[in-house]
N, C-alpha and C positions, 0 to 999 in steps of 0.2 A: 285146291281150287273150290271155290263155291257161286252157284249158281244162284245168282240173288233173285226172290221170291216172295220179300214181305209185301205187307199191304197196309200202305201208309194211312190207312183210317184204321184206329181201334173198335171202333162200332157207329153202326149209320142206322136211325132211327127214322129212317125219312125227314121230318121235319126238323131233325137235329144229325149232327155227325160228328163225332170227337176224331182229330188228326194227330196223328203222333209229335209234326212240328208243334201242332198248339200246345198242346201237354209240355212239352219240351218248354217252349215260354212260360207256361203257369209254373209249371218246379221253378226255372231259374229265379221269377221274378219270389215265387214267396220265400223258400233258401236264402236270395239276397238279402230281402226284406228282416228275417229269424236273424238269418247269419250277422248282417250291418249292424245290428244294433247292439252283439253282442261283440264285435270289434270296437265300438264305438266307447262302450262299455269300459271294455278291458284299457283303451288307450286312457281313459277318464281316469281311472284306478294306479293304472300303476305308474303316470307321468301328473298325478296331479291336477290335470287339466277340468275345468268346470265345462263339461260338456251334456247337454242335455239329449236323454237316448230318445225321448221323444219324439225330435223333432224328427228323428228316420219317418216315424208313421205318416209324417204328411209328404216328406220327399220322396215317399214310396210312388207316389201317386204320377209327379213329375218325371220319376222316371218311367213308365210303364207308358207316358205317352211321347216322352221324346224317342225311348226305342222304337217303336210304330210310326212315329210320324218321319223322324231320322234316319230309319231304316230303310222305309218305302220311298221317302223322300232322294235319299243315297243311292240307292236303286235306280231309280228312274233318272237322276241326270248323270250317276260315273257308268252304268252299264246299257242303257238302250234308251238315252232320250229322243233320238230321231220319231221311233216307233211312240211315245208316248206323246209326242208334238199331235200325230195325225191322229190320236186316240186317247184325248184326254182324259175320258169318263174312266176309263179301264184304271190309270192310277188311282181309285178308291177301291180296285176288286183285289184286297189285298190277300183274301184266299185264294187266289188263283198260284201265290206264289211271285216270289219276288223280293226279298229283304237285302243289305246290304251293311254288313256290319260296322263299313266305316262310314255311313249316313246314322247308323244307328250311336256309335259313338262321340259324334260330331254333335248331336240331338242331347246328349246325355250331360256332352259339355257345358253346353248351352243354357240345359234345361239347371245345372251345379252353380251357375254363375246366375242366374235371375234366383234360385232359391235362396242363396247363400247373400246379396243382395236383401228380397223379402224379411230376410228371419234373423240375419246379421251375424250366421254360422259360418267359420272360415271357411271357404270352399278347397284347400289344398285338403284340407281333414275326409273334406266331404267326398273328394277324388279318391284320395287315398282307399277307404274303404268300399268304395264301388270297382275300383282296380283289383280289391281282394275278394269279392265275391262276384264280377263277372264271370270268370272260368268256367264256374260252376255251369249257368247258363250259355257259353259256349259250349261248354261240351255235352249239353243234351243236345243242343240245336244242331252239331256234329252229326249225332248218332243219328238223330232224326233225319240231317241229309242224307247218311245212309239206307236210312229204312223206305227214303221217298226215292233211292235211284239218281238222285242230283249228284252235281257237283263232283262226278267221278274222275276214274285217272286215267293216265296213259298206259297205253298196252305193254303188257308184261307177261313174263313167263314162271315167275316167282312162286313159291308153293302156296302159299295165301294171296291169290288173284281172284280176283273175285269177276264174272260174269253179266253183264246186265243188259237183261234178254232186251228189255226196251230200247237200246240204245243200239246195239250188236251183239254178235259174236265172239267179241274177240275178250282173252284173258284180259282185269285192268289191275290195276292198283288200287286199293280202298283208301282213297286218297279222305276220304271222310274220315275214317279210323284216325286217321294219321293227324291229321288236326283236330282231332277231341284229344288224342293222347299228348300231342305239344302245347295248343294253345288252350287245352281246357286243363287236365291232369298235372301239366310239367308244370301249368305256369300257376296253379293254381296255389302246390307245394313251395314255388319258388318267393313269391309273393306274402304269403301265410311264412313262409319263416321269415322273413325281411321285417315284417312289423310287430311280429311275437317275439321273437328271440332277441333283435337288436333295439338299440336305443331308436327310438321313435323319430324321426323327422321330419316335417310336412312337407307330402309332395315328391318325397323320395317313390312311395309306393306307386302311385301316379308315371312317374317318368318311367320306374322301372317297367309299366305293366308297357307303358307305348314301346321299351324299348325290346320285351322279350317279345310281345306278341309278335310286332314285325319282322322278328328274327325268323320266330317259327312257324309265322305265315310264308315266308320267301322260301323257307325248307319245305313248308306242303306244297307251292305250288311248282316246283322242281316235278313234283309226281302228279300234278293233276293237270286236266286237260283245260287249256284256255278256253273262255264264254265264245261260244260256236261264231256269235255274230259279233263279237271282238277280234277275237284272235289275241295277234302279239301287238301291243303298240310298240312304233319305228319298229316290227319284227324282231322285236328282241324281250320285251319284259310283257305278261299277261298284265292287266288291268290290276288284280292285288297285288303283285307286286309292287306297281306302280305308287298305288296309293299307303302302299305299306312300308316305302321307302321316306317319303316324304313324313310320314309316323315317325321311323325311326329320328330321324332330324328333329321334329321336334322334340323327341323323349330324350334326344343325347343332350340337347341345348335348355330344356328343361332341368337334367339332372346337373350339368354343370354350373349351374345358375342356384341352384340348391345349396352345392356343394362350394359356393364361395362364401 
């Protein structure tokens, strides 16, 4: 058992304050950014393909604001639009907390298909490789829910329960852990050999990422506790599940669609 204790600011400067969520987005997005281009790279090299690694440096940009806007945006109407109707100022107080990873992926799609449009870069390509260096970025953002007391689990009596005086007393599940090691680690490895080891296919990387993440979003949220002012929709699935089921659907009908 361990009694959780961090303090989700790395140092507070008064007029400045670095958070370990924020850190968490700065690695993911510049790793992506490193990582992208030499995926991007290696696909040009060993499939022949004229691909220019360039043009990551400018879709760096699109992305970093579709996760932000996609995220907060995702947030705000699949988790507490009611509250956000009567307090509209508040959706721009985006340090107060609040992201939403399927508004943030929905933003990213988004943001793939007006780039890939502009620049005339296939956007399956450009999926693909953003599917292989997400993880990365989910699983700081993980750790970091950890380190902020979010996003906990249900009560257990397990030799690794962790405590979280903010919330109660009672033993929980580090239901945080558990989705940095599925949807960040597992799917990361799973992903990374799919486009290194096998023959290349656009779009495959893509489907597979909608089709593990939701796998092992619906196995984290088995151990975590639904959003307090959700609960269960029809009392039976949390809110991620929900939207992580409809994910799956489209990554199964994506990869068959591939695969013809």
């Amino acid at each position: 058992m361990y009694i959780h204790n961090l303090n989700p600011i790395i140092f507070d400067l008064g007029i400045f304050s670095l958070h370990w969520y924020s850190l968490a987005y700065l690695v993911g997005i510049i790793f992506g950014w490193w990582y992208g281009k030499k995926i991007i790279f290696q696909i040009s090299q060993k499939h022949n393909l004229d691909l220019k690694v360039s043009f990551f440096d400018d879709f760096i940009t699109y992305v970093i604001i579709a996760v932000i806007v996609g995220g907060r945006l995702g947030y705000v109407i699949f988790y507490n639009l009611s509250y956000f109707l009567l307090n509209p100022i508040e959706i721009f107080l985006i340090w107060k907390g609040g992201m939403s990873f399927h508004g943030g992926l929905i933003g990213i799609i988004v943001a793939t298909f007006i780039f890939s449009k502009q620049k005339g870069f296939n956007k399956l390509i450009l999926l693909d490789v953003i599917s292989c260096v997400a993880p990365v970025g989910i699983f700081f953002g993980r750790l970091a829910n950890f380190v902020n007391g979010e996003l906990y689990g249900k009560p257990t009596d397990l030799p690794w329960s962790v405590i979280f005086p903010l919330v109660d007393s009672q033993e929980r599940h580090p239901s945080q852990i558990y989705e940095a090691i599925l949807e960040g680690f597992l799917l990361f490895l799973i992903l990374n050999f799919v486009i290194k080891k096998l023959p290349y296919i656009k779009g495959r990387c893509a489907a597979l990422f909608l089709i593990f993440y939701s796998i092992f979003r619906m196995l984290a949220e088995i151990f975590r506790e639904p959003d307090l002012h959700i609960g269960y929709i029809f009392n039976l699935v949390s809110m991620g599940s929900l939207l992580s089921i409809f994910m799956f659907c489209i990554g199964v009908m994506m990869y068959l669609r591939i695969k013809q």
